[in-house]
C-alpha positions in Angstrom: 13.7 -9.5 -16.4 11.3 -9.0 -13.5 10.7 -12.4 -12.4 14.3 -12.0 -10.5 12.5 -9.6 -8.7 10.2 -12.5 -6.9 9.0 -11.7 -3.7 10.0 -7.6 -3.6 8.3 -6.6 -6.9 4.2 -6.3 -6.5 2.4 -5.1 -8.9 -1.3 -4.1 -8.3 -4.2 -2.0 -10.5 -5.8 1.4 -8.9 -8.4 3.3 -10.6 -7.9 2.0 -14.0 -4.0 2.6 -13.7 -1.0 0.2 -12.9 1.0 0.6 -10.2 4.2 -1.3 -9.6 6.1 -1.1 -6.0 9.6 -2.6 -5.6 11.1 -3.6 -1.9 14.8 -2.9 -1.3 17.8 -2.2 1.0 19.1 0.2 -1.3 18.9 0.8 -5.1 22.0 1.6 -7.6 21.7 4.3 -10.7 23.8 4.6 -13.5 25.5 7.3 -14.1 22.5 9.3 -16.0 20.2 8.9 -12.9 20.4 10.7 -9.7 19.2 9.5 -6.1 18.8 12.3 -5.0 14.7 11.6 -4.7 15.8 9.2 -2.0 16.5 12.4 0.4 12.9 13.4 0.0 11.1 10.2 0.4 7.3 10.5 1.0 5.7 8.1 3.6 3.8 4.9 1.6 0.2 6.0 3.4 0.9 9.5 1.7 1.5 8.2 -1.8 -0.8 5.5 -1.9 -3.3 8.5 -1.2 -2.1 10.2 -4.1 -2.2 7.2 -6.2 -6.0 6.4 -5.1 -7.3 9.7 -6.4 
């Protein structure tokens, strides 16, 4: 359920298009997942660019 996410889950609308962005000290996968995105994280000004066109 999201609304256990509270304050670190904000959800916002950009050209037409949702966009949801969730605050954390770290995040857990199951065993299907990997985190290995987490090595190449992108700064937020960077991907809110993206997002934007």
């Amino acid at each position: 359920m999201l609304s256990g996410f509270s304050e670190n889950l904000h959800i916002a609308k950009v050209n037409g298009k949702y966009v949801i962005l969730i605050e954390g000290e770290a995040f857990s996968f199951d065993k299907s997942a990997s985190p290995e995105v987490f090595l190449q994280t992108d700064s937020l000004e960077n991907v809110l660019k993206r997002i934007g066109k």
